[in-house]
N, C-alpha and C positions, 0 to 999 in steps of 0.2 A: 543352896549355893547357886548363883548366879551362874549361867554355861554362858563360856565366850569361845568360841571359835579360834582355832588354833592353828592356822597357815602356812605349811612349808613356802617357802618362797619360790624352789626349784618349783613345786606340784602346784604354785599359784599359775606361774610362766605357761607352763606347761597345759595348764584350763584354761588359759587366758588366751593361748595360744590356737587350742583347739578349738576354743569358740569362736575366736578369729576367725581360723582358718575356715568352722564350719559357716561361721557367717556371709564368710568371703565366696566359699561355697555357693550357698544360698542365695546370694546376693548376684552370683556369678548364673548361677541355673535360672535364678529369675529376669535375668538380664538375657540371656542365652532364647528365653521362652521370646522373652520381648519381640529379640532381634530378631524369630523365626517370621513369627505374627507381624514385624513389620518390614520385614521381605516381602512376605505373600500377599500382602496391603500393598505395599510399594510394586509389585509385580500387578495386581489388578488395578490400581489406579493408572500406570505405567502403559498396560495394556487397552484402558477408556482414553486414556492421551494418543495412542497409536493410532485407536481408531479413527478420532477425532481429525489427526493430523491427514491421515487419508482419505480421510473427507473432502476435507480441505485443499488438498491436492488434487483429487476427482472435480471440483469445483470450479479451481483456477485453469484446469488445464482445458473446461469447457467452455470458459469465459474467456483465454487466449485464443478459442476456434472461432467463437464470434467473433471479440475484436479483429482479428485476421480476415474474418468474412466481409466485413462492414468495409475495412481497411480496402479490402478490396474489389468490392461493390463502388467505392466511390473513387479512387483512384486507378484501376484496371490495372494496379501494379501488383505482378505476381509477387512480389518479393514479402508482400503481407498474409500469402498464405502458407508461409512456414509456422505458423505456431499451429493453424492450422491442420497441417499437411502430418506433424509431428502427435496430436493431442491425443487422435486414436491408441497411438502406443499408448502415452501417460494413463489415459483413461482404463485402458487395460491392464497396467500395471497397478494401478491403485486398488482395480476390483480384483485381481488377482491374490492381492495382500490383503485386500478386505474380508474376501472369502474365506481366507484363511483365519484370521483373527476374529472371526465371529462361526467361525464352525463349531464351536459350543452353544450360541444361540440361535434357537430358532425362531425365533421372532423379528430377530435381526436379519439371518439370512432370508426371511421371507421379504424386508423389509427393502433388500438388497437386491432379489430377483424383478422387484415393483419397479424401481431406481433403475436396473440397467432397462429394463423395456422404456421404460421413460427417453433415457439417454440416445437409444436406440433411435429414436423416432425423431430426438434434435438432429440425429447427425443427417438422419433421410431429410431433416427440414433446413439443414445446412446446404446439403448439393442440390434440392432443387431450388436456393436460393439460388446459390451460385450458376445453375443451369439457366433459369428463365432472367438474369442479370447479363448475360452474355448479349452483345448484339446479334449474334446467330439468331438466338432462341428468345430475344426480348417478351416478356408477357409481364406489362405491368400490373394488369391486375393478379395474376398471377403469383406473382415476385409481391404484391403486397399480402395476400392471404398467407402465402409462410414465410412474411417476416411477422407478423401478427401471432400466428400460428408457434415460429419460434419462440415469439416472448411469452406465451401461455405456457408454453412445454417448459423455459427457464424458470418460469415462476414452480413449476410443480416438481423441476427439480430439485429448487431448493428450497420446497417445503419439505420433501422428503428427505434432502440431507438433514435440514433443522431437525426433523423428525428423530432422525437417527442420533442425532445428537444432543436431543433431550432426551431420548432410551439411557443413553449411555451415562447421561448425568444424573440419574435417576439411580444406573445401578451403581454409579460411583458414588453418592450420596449414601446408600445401602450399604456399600461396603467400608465406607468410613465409619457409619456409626456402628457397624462389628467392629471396625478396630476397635473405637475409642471406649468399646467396651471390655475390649480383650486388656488394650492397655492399663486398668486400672490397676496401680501398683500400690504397695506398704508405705507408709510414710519414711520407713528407712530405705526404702529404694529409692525414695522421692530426693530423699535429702543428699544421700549417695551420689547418685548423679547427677544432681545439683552441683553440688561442689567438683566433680571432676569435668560437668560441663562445661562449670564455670571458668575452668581453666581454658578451657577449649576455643569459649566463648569469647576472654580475654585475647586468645592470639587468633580467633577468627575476624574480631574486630577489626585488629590492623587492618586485615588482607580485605576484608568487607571496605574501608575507606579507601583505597588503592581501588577496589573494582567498581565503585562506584563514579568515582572521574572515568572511569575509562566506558563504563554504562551511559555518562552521559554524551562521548564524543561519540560511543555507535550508536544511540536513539540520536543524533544530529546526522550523522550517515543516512542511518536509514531514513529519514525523513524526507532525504533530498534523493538518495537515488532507490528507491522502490521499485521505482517506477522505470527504471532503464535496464537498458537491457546491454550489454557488449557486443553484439555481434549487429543489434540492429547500427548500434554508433557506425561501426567499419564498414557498414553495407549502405550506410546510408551519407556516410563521410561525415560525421559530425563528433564533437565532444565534447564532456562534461566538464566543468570544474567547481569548485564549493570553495568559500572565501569568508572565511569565519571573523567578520569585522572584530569581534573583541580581543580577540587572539593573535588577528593579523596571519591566521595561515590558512594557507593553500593549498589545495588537493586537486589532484589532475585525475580523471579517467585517463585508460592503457591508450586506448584511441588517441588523447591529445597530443601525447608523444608519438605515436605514429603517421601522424600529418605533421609534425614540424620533423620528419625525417631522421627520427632516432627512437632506441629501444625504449617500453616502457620504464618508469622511475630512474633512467640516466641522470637526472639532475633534479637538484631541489628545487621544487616550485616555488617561483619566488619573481616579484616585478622584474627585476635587474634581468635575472636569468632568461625571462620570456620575452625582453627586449632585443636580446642577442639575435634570437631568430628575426623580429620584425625585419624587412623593406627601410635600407635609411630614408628614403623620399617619406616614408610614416608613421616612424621611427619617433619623432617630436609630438606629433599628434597623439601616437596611441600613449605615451606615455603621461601627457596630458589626462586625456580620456580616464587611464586607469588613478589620477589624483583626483578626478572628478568621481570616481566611483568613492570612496572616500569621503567623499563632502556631501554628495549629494544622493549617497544609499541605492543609485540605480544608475543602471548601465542602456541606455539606449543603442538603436542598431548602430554598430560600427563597422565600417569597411578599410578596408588596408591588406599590405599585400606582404609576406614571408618569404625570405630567403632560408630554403635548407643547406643543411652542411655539402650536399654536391651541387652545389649553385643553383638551382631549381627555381624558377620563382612560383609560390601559390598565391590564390588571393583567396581572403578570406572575411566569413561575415561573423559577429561577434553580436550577442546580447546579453542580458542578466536581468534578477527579479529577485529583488530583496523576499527573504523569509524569516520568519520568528517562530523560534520551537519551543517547547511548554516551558523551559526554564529563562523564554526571555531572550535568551541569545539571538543574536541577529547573523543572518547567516546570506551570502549571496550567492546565488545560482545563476549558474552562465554557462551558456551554448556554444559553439563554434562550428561554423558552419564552411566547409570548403567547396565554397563558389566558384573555384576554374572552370569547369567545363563550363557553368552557366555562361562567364566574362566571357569565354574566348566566343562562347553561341550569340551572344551580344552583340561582339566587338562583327561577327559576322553577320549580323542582322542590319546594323548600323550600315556598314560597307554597302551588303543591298540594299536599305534605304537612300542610300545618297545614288548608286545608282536607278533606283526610281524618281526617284526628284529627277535626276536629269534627265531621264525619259520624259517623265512627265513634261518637264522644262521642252525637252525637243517636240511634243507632240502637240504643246499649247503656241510654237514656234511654226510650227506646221499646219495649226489651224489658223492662226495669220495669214501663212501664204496663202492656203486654200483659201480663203475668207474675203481677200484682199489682192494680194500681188497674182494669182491664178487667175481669178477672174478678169482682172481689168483689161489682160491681152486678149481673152479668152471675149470678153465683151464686143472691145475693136477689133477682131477677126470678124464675131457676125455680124457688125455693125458695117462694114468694110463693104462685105459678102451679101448683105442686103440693100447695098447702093448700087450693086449693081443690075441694070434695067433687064428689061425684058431685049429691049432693042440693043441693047450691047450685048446679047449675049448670042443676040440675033448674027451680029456681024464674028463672031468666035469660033472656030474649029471645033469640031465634034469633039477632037480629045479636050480642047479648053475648060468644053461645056464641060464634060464627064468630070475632069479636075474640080472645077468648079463645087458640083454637085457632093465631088466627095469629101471635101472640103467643109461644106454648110451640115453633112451626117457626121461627120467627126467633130465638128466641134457643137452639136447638138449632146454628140456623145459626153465629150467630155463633160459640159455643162452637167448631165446627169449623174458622171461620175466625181465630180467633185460635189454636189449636192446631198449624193449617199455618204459620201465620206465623213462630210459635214455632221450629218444627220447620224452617224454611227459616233463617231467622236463626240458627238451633246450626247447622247447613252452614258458615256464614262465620266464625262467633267463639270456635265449640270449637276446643281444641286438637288435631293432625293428628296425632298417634299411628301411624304404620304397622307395622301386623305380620303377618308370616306366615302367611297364614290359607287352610284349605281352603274357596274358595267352593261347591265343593258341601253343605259345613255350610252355609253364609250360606243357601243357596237353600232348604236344607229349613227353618231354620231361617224362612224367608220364607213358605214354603209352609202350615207351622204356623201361622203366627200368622193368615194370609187363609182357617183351613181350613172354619170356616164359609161362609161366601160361596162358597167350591169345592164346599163337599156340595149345599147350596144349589142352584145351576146345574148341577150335575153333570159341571164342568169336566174334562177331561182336559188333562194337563198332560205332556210328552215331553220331558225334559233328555238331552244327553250330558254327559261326565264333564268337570265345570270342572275349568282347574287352580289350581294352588297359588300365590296373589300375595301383595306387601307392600300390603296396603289397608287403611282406616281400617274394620274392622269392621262397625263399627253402621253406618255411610254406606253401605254395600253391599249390607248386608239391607235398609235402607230403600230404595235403589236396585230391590233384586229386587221387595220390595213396592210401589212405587208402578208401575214397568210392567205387572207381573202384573196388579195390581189395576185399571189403565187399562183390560186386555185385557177383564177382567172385565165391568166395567164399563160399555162399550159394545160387548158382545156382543148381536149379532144376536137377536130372538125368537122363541122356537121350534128353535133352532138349538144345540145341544151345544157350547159355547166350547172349543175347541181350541187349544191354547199348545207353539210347538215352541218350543225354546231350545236352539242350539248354537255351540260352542265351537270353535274351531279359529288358532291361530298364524299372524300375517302378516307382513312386510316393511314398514316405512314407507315405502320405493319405492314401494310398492304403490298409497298412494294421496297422492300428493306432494299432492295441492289440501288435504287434511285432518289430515294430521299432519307433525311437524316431523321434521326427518331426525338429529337428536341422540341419539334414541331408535331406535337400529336393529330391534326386533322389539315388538309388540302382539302383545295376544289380540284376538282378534274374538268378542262375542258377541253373537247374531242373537236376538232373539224375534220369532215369529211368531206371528199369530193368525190366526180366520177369521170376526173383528168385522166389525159395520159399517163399520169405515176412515172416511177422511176426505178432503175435498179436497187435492189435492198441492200447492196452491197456498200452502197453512199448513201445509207441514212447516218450515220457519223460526220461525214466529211461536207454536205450539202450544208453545213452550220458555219462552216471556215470561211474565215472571209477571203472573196474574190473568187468562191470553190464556183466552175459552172459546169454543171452537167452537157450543154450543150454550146451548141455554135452562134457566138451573139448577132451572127446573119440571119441564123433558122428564129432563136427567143431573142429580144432586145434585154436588157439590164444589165447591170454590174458586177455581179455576185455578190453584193452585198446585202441584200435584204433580210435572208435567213439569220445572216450574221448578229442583224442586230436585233432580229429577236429573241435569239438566245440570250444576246445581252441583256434586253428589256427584265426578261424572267429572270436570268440570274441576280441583274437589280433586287428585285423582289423576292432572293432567298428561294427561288423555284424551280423551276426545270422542265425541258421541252423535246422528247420526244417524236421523230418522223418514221412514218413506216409506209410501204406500196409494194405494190403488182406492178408489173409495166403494162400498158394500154388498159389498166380495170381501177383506177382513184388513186390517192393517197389519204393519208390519215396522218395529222398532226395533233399531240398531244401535248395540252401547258398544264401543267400541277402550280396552283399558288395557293401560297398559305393563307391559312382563315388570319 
């Protein structure tokens, strides 16, 4: 007889039930295993992403020190060394978290003690940038061995982060393949969760399309502003805005609305709306300008001026630069830049322009008359004064005579003094011609023309070998003649005038208080005499024109000689120097650049 199974239906439920249940069990402890296994998975790849991340962070915040350094190396604007100023915390901060998250490894912490001595040695090579960068402390060559220096110590910094973070991918590569071998499951686990993921899967879907547009409007973000920073916009008066051509929307940084005089996101940005603020006088144009960005994908520099809500007027500079981000979209970036202070420093540059023009204007006015209407009376006075005879002056009173005489010395004088004025005024208003020129011609060429006066005194006169500069010629000879002839001229009595003049190449280091550091090499030329000298108290003021140390009874001239050769040198970018004993020389020194 054939056995067939005989099935309560209660005691069926009830097995049915409990193999369910145990199933459910089962299926529940293996799921339960899963989830522990991929916790502690999820906690060590969690923990290779932390590290990674403050790497990362140690990285940028040493890479803001630099930028900040360089920033400030080339602009002398402290305001660039706030990333700087700040990076030592960050740096500290990240190795602090870093120690911590690798106090289980020691290959990493050794890895890390390398890294900060590393770190250690940018920062020393960061202040002595910044120290021999200083004009106090300039040392170019210096200042170039540790910025060299620094970029060797960058490179080895991040080879050792790389380093660290192909450790770390190493052990996270490790510890995925434990997981994915912990996770091998029963094919009814498989399927199980299958089907309840698929549920999951289905309403993750949705939510996956919703974050996907919204994934692509913050990779369009970030693409454009990465790189900015908030606080530099407000420090530095500028702001951003992004203009997404296919969309037609507009995005303002906090700053934009803080230069048109209202709180951040007060109003939708939008043409109409950013109109309101314009300047009606530009008002038509900018609104133009911004149809033209529209057509024509870019925005050139614009200028126009803002009325804020408390009547304010600013003026402001505007540009843009079209972008295209991986999906295509075209996207326009634009700046704003709040130029008042510059306008108003303008509007008052312009003003002293117009009154140099009319300086200028009076002074080429004034070289006329000296030139012309001074002389002419100035002519028939001697011309007067030398018709008259010997025998007229025969028959004249002793005061007539003495009139006379004083008469033919004053306007001897004036002649001189309107011929130096001349001859100071062509300094400023001739054209600067530079050429090649051997000033040891210039000097004899100088020597020539005072060489009466030399035989004269029976001056002796000891040059070494000038060299060969780009100078305005004639400014130069006149240069060598008006010092010579100084030397000359207040020589000692009884006393053989002695004139040494030497030559010799220096270093603008050399004397940081008097020349600029732009021009790396000057000549030095010294003349020396063994005059009566002067008090040291007017080695300043003996340059000023008309300055005269003495009584034009005791020395004849004008006081303008010195004058104009300070002028001469300043022509040629240089600088000139007096210094003396009273009754023991003077010493005049000219620096001109190579």
């Amino acid at each position: 007889m054939k056995w067939i199974p005989n099935f309560n239906s209660s005691n069926s439920l009830r097995v049915i039930f409990v193999i369910a249940v145990f199933i459910l069990l089962f299926l529940s402890s293996i799921a339960y295993k899963h989830n522990q296994e991929l916790n502690e998975s999820s906690k060590l790849a969690m923990h290779t992403y932390e590290i990674n991340i403050q790497l990362e962070k140690l990285m940028s915040a040493i890479k803001d020190a630099e930028t900040g350094q360089r920033g400030y190396i080339i602009t002398r604007n402290a305001r660039f060394l706030t990333p700087y100023i700040y990076s030592r915390d960050k740096v500290n901060t990240s190795f602090i978290t870093l120690k911590k998250l690798t106090a289980d490894n020691p290959k990493q912490q050794e890895n890390l003690k390398k890294l900060f001595k590393i770190i250690i040695q940018r920062f020393v090579s960061f202040e002595n940038c910044l120290k021999y960068s200083d004009p106090k402390t300039y040392d170019k060559r210096k200042l170039d061995n540790h910025m060299f220096g620094g970029r060797i110590l960058m490179e080895n910094i991040r080879f050792k982060v790389d380093e660290m973070i192909d450790l770390e991918k190493t052990y996270l590569k490790n510890r995925l393949k434990i997981y994915d071998a912990e996770i091998s499951l029963s094919p009814i686990f498989s399927i199980s969760l299958f089907l309840v993921a698929l549920c999951f899967i289905l309403l993750a879907y949705r939510q996956i399309s919703r974050d996907f547009q919204r994934l692509k409007m913050f990779n369009k973000k970030l693409l454009i502003s990465s790189g900015l920073m908030a606080e530099s916009e407000i420090i530095g008066k500028f702001s951003t805005w992004q203009w997404d051509l296919d969309s037609n929307k507009i995005d303002y940084s906090d700053n934009q609305y803080r230069l048109l005089g209202v709180a951040p996101n007060s109003f939708v940005p939008q043409k109409d709306s950013f109109l309101q603020f314009v300047h009606p006088d530009d008002k038509e144009a900018i609104a133009a300008s911004m149809d033209g960005i529209l057509k024509n994908k870019q925005l050139p520099f614009v200028y126009y001026k803002t009325l804020l809500p408390n009547h304010e007027i600013r003026y402001f500079k505007s540009t843009g630069k079209l972008l295209t981000d991986q999906q295509g979209s075209k996207i326009l970036l634009g700046i704003n830049f709040d130029i008042t202070d510059e306008h108003l420093l303008n509007i008052e540059l312009q003003e002293r322009n117009r009154e140099l023009e009319k300086s200028n204007k009076e002074l080429a006015s004034f070289n006329h008359v000296a030139s012309h209407d001074l002389q002419e009376p100035l002519r028939k006075i001697q011309t007067f004064i030398s018709r008259v005879s010997d025998a007229d002056k025969a028959v004249l009173s002793e005061s007539a005579k003495d009139y006379i005489h004083k008469i033919e010395v004053s306007a001897k004088r004036m002649r001189v003094l309107i011929d130096d004025l001349l001859l100071f005024s062509r300094t400023n208003t001739t054209k600067k011609e530079f050429i090649k020129t051997d000033l040891q011609e210039l000097l004899e060429s100088a020597e020539s023309e005072l060489g009466e006066i030399i035989t004269e005194k029976g001056a002796v006169i000891v040059a070494s070998k000038l060299p060969k500069l780009a100078v305005i010629p004639y400014q130069i000879e006149q240069l060598f003649i008006n010092l010579i002839g100084n030397s000359l001229k207040y020589s000692r009595p009884d006393i053989i005038p002695e004139i040494t003049i030497v030559s010799e190449k220096v270093n603008s280091a050399d004397y940081p208080e008097l020349l600029e550091n732009s021009n790396k090499k000057f000549n030095k030329i010294t003349f020396t005499d063994n005059g009566m000298g002067f008090d040291p108290l007017f080695k300043e003021t003996i340059f000023v024109l008309f300055q005269r140390l003495h009584s034009k009874t005791d020395y004849p001239g004008t006081g303008i000689g010195l004058a104009i050769c300070k002028k001469i040198v300043e022509n040629h970018k240089g600088h000139i120097t007096a210094d003396s004993v009273p009754n023991n020389g003077s010493v005049f020194t000219v620096f001109l650049p190579e």
